[in-house]
ZATOR-375924 format. One record per residue (C-alpha): x, y, z. Coordinates in steps of 0.2 Angstrom, whole numbers, padded with zeros to 4 digits, always signed. Layout:
! residues N
XYZ
...
! end
This chain:
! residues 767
+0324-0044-0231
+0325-0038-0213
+0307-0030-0213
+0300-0047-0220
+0310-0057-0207
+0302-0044-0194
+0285-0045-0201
+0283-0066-0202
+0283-0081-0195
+0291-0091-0210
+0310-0089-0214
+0313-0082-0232
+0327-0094-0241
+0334-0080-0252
+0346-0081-0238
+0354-0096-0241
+0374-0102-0240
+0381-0115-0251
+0390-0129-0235
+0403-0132-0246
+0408-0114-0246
+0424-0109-0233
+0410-0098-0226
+0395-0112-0222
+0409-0127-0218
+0419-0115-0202
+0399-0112-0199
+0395-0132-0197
+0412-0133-0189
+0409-0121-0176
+0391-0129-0171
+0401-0146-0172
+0413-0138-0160
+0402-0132-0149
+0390-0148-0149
+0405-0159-0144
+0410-0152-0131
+0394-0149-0122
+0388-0163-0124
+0402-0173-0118
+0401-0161-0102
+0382-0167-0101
+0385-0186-0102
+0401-0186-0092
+0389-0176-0076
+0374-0189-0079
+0385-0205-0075
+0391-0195-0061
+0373-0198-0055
+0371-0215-0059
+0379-0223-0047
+0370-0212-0033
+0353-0218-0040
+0354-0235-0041
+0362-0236-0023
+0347-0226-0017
+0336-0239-0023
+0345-0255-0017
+0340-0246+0000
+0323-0245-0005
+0322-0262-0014
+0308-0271-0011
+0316-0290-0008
+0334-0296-0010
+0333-0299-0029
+0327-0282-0033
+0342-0275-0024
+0354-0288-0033
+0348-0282-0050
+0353-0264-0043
+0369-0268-0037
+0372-0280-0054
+0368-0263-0062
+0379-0253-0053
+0394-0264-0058
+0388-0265-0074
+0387-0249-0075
+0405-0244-0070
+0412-0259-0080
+0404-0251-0096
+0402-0232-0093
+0418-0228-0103
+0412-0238-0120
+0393-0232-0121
+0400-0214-0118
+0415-0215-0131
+0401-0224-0140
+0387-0209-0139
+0400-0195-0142
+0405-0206-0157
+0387-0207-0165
+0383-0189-0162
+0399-0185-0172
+0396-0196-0186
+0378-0188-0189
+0386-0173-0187
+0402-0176-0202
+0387-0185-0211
+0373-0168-0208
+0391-0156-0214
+0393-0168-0231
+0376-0168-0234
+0371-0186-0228
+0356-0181-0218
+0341-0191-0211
+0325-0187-0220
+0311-0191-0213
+0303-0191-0192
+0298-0210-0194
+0316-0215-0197
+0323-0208-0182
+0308-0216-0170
+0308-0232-0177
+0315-0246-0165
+0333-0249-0166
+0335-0268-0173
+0331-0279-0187
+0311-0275-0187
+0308-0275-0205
+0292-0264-0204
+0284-0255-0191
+0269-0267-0193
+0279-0279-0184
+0278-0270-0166
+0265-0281-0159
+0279-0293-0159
+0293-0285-0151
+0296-0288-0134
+0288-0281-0119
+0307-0275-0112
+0308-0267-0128
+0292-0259-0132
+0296-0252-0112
+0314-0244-0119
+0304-0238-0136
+0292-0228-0124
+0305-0222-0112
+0315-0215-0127
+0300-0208-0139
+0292-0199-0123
+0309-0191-0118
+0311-0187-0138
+0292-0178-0137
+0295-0169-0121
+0310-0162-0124
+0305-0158-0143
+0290-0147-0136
+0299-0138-0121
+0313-0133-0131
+0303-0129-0149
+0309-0112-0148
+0325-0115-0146
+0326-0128-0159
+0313-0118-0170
+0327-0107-0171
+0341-0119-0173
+0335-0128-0187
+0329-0113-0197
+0351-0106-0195
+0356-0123-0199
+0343-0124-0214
+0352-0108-0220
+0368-0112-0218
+0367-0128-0227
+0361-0121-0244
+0339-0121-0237
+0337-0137-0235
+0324-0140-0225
+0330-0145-0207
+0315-0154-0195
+0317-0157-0178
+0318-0175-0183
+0336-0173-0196
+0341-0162-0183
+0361-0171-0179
+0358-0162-0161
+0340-0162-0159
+0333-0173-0147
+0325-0187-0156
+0342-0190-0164
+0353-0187-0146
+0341-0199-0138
+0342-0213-0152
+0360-0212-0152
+0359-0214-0134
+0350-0229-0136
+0360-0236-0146
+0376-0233-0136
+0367-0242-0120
+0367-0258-0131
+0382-0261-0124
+0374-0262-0108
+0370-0279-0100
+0360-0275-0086
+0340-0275-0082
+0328-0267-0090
+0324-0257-0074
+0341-0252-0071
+0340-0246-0092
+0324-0238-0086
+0332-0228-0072
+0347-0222-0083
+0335-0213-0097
+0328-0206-0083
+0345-0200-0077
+0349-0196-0096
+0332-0184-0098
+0338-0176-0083
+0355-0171-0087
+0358-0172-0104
+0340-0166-0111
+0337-0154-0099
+0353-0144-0104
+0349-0144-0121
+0343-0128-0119
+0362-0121-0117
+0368-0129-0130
+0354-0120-0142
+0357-0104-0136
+0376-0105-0138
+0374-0113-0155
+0360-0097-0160
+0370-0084-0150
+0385-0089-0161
+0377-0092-0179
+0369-0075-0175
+0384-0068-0172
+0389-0073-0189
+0375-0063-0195
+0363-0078-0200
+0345-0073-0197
+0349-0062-0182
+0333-0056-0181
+0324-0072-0181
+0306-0072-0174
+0296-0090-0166
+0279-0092-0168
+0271-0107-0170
+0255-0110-0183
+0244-0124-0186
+0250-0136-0201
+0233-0141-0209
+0231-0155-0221
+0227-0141-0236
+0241-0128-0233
+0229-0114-0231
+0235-0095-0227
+0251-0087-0223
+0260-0105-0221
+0255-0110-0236
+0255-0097-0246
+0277-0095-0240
+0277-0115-0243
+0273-0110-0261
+0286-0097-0262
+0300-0108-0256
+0300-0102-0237
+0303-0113-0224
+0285-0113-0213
+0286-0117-0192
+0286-0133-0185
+0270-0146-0184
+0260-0143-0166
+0267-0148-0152
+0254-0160-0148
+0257-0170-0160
+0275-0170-0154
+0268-0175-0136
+0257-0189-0141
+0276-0196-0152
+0277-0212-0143
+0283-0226-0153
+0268-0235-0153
+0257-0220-0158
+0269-0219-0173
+0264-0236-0180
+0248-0232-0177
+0249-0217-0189
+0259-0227-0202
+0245-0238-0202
+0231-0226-0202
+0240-0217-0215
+0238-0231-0227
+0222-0236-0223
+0216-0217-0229
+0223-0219-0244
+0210-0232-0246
+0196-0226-0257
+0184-0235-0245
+0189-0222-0232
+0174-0209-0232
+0182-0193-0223
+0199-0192-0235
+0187-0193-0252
+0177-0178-0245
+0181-0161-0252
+0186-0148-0237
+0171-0136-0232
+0179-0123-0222
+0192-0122-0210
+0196-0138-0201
+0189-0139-0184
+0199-0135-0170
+0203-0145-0154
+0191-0134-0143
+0177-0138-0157
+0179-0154-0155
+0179-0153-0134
+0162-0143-0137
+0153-0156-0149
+0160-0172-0140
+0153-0161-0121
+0136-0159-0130
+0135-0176-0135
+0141-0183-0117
+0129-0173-0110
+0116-0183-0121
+0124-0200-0115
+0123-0197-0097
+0103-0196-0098
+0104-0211-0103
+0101-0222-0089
+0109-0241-0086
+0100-0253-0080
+0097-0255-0062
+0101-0275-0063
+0116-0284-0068
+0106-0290-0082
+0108-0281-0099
+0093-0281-0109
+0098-0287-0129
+0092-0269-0135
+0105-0261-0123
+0119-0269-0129
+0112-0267-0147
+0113-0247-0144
+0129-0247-0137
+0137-0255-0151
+0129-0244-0165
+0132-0226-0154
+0152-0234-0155
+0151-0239-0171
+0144-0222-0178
+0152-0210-0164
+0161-0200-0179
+0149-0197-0190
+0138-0189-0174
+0154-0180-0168
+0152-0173-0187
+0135-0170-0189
+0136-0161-0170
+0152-0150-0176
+0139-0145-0190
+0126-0142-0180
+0136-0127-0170
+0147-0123-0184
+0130-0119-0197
+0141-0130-0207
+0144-0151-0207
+0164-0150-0208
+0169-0163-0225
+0187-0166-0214
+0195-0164-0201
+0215-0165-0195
+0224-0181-0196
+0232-0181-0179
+0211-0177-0174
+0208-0192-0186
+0218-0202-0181
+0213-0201-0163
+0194-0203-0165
+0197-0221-0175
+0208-0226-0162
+0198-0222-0147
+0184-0231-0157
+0194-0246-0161
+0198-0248-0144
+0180-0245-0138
+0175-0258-0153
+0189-0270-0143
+0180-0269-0128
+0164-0274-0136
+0170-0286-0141
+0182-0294-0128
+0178-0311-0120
+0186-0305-0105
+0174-0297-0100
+0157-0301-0095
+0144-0295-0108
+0137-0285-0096
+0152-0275-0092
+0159-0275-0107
+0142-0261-0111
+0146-0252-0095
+0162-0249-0101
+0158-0245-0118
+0149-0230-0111
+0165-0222-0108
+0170-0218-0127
+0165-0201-0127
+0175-0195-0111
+0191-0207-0116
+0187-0199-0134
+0190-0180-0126
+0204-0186-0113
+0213-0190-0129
+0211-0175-0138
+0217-0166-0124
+0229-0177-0119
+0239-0183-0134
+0250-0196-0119
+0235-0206-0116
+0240-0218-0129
+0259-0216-0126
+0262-0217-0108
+0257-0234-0099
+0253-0224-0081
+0243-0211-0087
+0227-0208-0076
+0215-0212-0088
+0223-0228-0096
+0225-0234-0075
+0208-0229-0073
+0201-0239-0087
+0214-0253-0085
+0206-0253-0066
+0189-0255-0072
+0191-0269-0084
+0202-0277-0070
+0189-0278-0058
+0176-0281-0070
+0185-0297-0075
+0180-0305-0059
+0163-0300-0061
+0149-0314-0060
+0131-0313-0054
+0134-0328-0042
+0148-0319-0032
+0139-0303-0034
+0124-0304-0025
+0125-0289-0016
+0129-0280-0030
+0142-0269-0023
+0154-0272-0037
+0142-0267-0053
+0138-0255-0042
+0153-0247-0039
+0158-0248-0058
+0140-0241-0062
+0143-0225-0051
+0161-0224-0059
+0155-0223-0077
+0142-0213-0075
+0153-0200-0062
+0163-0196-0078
+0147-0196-0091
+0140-0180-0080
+0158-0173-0073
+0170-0174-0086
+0173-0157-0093
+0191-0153-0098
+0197-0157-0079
+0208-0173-0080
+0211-0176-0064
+0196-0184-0062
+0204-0200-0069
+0216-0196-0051
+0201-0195-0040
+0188-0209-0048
+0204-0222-0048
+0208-0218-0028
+0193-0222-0027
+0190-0238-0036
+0207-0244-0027
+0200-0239-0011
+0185-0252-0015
+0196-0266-0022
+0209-0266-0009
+0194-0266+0004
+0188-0283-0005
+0206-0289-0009
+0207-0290+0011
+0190-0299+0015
+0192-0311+0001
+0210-0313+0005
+0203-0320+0023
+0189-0331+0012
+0201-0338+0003
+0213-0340+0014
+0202-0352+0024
+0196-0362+0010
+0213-0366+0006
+0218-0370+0024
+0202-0380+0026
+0205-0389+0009
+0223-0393+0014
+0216-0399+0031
+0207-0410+0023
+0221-0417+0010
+0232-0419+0024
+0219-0431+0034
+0212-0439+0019
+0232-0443+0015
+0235-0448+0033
+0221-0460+0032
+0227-0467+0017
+0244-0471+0025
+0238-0477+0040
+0227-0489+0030
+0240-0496+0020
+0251-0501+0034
+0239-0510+0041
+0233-0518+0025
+0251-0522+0022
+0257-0529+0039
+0241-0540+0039
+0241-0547+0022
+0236-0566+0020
+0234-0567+0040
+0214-0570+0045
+0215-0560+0060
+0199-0566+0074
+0187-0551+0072
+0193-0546+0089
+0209-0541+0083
+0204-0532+0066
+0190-0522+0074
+0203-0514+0084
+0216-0512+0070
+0204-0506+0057
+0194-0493+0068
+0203-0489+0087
+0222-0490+0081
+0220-0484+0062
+0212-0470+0069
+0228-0467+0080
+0239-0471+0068
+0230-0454+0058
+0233-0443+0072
+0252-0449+0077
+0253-0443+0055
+0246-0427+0058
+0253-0422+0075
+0270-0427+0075
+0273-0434+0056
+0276-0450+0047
+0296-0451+0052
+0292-0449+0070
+0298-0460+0087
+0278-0461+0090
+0273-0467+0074
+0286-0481+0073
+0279-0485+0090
+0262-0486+0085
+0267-0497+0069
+0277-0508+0081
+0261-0511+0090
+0253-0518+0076
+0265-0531+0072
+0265-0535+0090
+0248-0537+0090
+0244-0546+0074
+0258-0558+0081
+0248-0559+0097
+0235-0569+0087
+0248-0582+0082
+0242-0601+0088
+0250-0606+0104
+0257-0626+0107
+0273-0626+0114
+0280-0619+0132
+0289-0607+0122
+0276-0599+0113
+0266-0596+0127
+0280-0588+0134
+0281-0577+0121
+0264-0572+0123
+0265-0569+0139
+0278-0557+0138
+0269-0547+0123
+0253-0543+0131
+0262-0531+0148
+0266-0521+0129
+0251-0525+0120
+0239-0516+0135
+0250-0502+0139
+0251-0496+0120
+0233-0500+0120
+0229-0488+0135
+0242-0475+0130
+0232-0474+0112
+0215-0476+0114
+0216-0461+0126
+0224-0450+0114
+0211-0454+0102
+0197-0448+0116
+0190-0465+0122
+0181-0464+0137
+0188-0473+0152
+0174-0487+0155
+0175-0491+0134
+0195-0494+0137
+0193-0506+0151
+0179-0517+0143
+0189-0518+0127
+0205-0524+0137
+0192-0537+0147
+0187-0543+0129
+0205-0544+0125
+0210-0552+0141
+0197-0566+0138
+0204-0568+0120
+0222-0570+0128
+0215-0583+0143
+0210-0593+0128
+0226-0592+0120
+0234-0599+0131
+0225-0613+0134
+0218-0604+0153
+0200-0604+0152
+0187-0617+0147
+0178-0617+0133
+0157-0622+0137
+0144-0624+0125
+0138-0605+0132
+0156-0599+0126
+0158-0601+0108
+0175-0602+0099
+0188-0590+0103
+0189-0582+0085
+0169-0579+0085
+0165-0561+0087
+0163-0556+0107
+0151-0544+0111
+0152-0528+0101
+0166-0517+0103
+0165-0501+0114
+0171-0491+0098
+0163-0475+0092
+0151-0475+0077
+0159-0458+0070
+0178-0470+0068
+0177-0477+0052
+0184-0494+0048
+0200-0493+0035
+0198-0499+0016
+0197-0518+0013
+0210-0519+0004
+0226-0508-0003
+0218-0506-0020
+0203-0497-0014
+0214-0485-0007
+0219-0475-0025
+0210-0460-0025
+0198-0462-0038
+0197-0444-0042
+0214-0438-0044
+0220-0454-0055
+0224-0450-0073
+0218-0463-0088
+0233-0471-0096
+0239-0457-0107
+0236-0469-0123
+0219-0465-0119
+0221-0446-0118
+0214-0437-0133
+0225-0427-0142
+0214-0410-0136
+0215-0415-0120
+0235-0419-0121
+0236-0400-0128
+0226-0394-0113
+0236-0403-0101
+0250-0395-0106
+0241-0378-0103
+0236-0384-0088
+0253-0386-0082
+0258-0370-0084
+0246-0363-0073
+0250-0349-0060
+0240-0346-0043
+0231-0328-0049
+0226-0335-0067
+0205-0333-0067
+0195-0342-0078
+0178-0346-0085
+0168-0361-0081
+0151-0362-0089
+0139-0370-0082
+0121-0378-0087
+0108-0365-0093
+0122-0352-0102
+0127-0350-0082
+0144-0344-0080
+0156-0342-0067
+0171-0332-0066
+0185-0340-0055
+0203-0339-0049
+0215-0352-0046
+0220-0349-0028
+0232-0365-0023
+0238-0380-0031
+0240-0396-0019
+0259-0401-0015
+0250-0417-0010
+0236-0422-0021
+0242-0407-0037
+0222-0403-0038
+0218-0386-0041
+0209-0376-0030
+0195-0359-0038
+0187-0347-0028
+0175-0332-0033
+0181-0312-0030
+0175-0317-0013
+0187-0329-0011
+0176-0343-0010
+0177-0360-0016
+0170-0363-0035
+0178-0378-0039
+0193-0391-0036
+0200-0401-0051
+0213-0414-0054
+0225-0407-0071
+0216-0421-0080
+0199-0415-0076
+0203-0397-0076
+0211-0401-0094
+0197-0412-0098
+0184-0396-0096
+0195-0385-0106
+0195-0396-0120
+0175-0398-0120
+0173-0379-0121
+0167-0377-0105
+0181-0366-0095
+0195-0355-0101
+0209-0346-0096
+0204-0327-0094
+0221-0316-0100
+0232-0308-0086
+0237-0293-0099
+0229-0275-0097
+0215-0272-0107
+0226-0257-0115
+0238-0268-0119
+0225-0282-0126
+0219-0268-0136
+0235-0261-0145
+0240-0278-0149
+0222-0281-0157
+0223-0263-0166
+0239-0264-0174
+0234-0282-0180
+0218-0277-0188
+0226-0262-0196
+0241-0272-0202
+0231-0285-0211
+0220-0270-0218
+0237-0262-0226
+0239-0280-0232
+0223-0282-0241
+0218-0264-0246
+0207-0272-0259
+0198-0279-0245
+0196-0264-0233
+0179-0257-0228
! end
């Protein structure tokens, strides 16, 4: 038996104790023992951390609320520390009594799956983005702890797989293997009401101190069942488990040995997601309308570097393919890159056959698995209104090199910040805003041109070009971001500008609509009102404000001088008079200045006005060559450019932002109102135009004054201005929409794991 443990890989289960036994009971004790004991050492030294880490990034908070929800955390934190870690230490043990009496967990997908009342994996698309954040944090810290310690584990599992009677042990129903440590965890921090970026920091802290000393605790547990003489001579060495069990692995399978663990990659690429994803795909082989699982195996299943080599020599055939050197994307372009990633598998097959001699009939599931999914998400992008059609078949270039990236990096589809997924996040980003209108110059297809094919005819097996090509398209946006920033910053100020007179205008107009009313004022009077002093009146608004000493002033004025037209027949009224008009000229002079009148225009209007008041007051005659006092004078020394005000208060509604009575607002329109209202500043839509013409804008400012929404283009200039009723009225017509905010990546997770879910249930309906 020591010569065939020297001379294999697997672990022969002639050697085998019964737990129940005194000897493999103080065995589980012992690991129990030892398990407790470290790892209450390990969690005890991570919260030692804690508070250190979250103190260091109050400091380098961005604003105040970030650093309140570190320092909430913190208290949070020493309020709660002793029940998560009684509560941790108490669910290790539990799977540990429940591992010595036999009650063990069965199967990987139990231990990954989300913590909760989810009743199915299927259901993920659901779950909330806090927690779909957690269930990445914890299933990559599971994956990359499972592949840096699978020696050590390798070896743990096979002793505890002996000692408890060869069953078989996976790193999975391990009770001090990571996945179930980390769940455990998880489940412990429940108690913990805090943010999720404070949650965020502490798996970090976790990974840190607790996973990374696993390794100890391995090597104590090892050193001391070998001691006891259980597999002391156990050697490591990791083989490919292929989907037929061929050679030495599965030839000791079929002799009841226990064979080494699945590859590593596949433990990399563990993330919660990826796992539902496999569930899923899982189910939809089993359908018989899925071609590769029905195919009998021709030789050994290709290898990941096979599939590099085929996918290279394919890419290489794609980058002489040229795009066009327009925007415009001819019909049989478009056409060709749907079918190429529609059909990229069965070329990646015939290709593999083509170097092989032999066209492989199947190829590994993880490989499987990976190449549907990378064409799903390509067939997403096809097919995503999002984008413009002429970048979504830029984009669509890129299966080939994001089908490699994921074969050589399992994490692409797991980790939210890995270079490829920002790079192609970026891309799709950018090309959201895309429009010919406000891309004359073409830098931006450019740009997005160059990136695409950069990877088509550089991509090898280096990924850090994602690295270098996403510096590069920041580079570009952030260079953009700053002149349209500028762009749009002006429209808005101008646009403002203008409210802001047009509003001042309208007061100005209504209080001297008001304070006139049923008075016929001799046109005299009403030509200086409605032109001269409305005018200043607008100014006083703008430069010192509506509740101002000056404005009150001015309004004063026109009372005064409105009373000023008053018939005089008694002594006392004449008095009156007399004493208003001193006023009347020096508020005259004081205004007209400030509203630029020249010096010679003011003193013919006070002569007019002095005339008018001679008359009044009964001091000059009236001769057939003098008409009455209330006929108009000669004209009045007033600019053309100065306006006269409305004719009446009603005239001054502003036509364009007045809503209909809202019993006659369509019910579409009602609905669209309500999106309407839920607008941010940031959101882009589309507005089509006549002729197919579209336009891509985002909402830059909404008016505090008038509520109308202002659009500009990625250049930051104006598109558009809408009232909510007209902006809602076009939505419901079908001729804009809102343009999603979420990551393409994201988008296309969401839509995979819904199309494969309504696949699993209908498999009668499956293609």
């Amino acid at each position: 038996m020591k010569e065939a443990n020297e001379s294999s890989n697997v672990v022969n289960l002639s050697q085998r104790l019964d737990p129940s036994s005194g000897r493999g009971g103080d065995l589980l004790n012992a690991v129990r023992n030892i398990s407790s004991r470290r790892l209450q050492q390990f969690i005890g030294n991570m919260f030692e951390h804690v508070d250190d880490a979250l103190f260091d990034l109050a400091e380098k908070a961005e604003n105040n609320a970030a650093q309140m929800h570190y320092f909430d955390g913190m208290r949070e934190v020493r309020k709660r520390r002793p029940v998560i870690e009684r509560g941790f230490l108490a669910l290790v043990s539990r799977e540990l009594n429940d591992f010595a009496g036999g009650n063990r967990a069965s199967s990987a997908p139990s231990v990954t799956a989300p913590i909760g009342p989810m009743p199915g994996s299927v259901e993920l698309s659901l779950v909330a983005d806090n927690e779909l954040e957690e269930s990445l944090a914890i299933t990559s810290m599971i994956g990359k702890n499972e592949t840096r310690l699978s020696r050590d584990l390798f070896a743990v599992n096979q002793r505890l797989s002996v000692i408890c009677g060869g069953t078989r042990i996976e790193d999975a129903s391990n009770p001090i293997g990571p996945a179930l440590l980390a769940q455990a965890f998880r489940q412990a921090m429940r108690e913990l009401n805090a943010d999720m970026r404070v949650k965020l920091i502490i798996y970090k802290l976790f990974d840190r101190y607790v996973m990374a000393a696993l390794e100890e605790l391995y090597q104590e547990v090892n050193a001391e069942l070998m001691r006891a003489g259980v597999l002391p001579q156990l050697r490591h060495e990791v083989v490919r488990n292929t989907a037929g069990g061929t050679g030495a692995a599965a030839s000791g399978a079929a002799a009841g040995e226990v064979p080494a663990p699945l590859p590593t990659d596949d433990s990399e690429a563990s993330a919660e997601l990826l796992q539902t994803l496999r569930t899923l795909f899982s189910a939809r082989r089993g359908h018989p309308a899925t071609p590769m699982g029905a195919m009998p195996q021709q030789g050994p299943l290709p290898t990941a570097n096979e599939l590099i080599g085929a996918l290279s020599v394919l890419q290489s055939q794609a980058a002489l393919v040229q795009m066009p050197v327009t925007a415009a994307v001819p019909g049989g372009s478009a056409v060709d890159i749907a079918e190429q990633v529609l059909h990229l598998k069965e070329q990646l097959l015939s290709q593999l056959g083509s170097l092989r001699g032999q066209r492989p009939g199947q190829i590994a599931t993880i490989d499987e698995d990976t190449i549907d999914l990378v064409g799903m998400l390509f067939e997403f992008i096809l097919e995503d209104r999002n984008l413009p059609p002429q970048m979504q078949v830029m984009l669509a270039r890129l299966q080939i090199p994001y089908l490699k990236a994921a074969i050589l990096d399992r994490k692409l589809f797991a980790h939210r910040q890995h270079p490829a997924r920002r790079l192609l996040d970026g891309l799709a980003d950018a090309a959201k805003s895309w429009s010919e209108e406000s891309d004359r110059d073409g830098r931006l297809h450019d740009t997005i041109k160059v990136i695409v094919e950069r990877l088509l005819q550089e991509f090898d097996d280096d990924m850090t070009i994602f690295d270098r090509l996403s510096a590069e398209l920041q580079q570009f946006q952030e260079s953009n971001r700053r002149r349209a920033e500028l762009a749009e910053q002006r429209v808005a100020e101008s646009t403002r500008g203008r409210e802001k007179l047009e509003q001042a205008r309208r007061r100005a107009a209504r209080e001297i609509l008001n304070r006139i009313g049923d008075h016929v004022l001799p046109p005299l009077i009403h030509g200086v009102l409605s032109r001269a002093w409305a005018n200043y009146l607008v100014l006083t608004i703008l430069r010192k404000g509506e509740e101002s000493n000056e404005f009150r002033e001015a309004l004063r004025f026109v009372d005064a001088f409105i009373a000023s037209t008053k018939p005089v027949r008694t002594p006392e009224a004449k008095r009156d008079l007399r004493q208003l008009l001193p006023g009347i000229e020096r508020a005259l002079r004081k205004g007209l200045a400030n509203v630029a009148f020249q010096e010679a225009d003011i003193e013919k209007l006070l002569a007019q006005l002095h005339n008018y008041y001679r008359h009044q007051l009964g001091e000059s005659a009236q001769t057939p060559a003098q008409p009455a006092a209330e006929a108009a004078p000669a004209p009045l020394p007033i600019p053309e450019s100065i306006q006269p005000i409305a004719e009446s208060v009603e005239d001054l509604e502003d036509p364009a932002s007045a809503e209909p009575p809202a019993d006659t607002v369509t019910p579409e329109v009602r609905e669209q109102l309500e999106h309407v209202k839920a607008l941010k500043p940031g959101t882009w839509l589309e507005f089509s135009g006549q002729e197919e013409h579209f336009e891509r804008a985002k909402l830059s400012w909404i008016s505090p004054m008038s509520g109308r929404y202002l659009f500009v283009n990625r250049r930051g200039l104006k598109v558009g201005d809408y009232s909510p009723y007209e902006l809602a009225t076009v939505m419901a017509e079908g001729r804009a929409r809102v343009l999603a905010s979420n990551a393409l990546f994201d988008r296309a997770m969401d839509a995979i794991v819904d199309r494969l879910s309504h696949e699993e249930a209908r498999p009668g309906e499956a293609s």
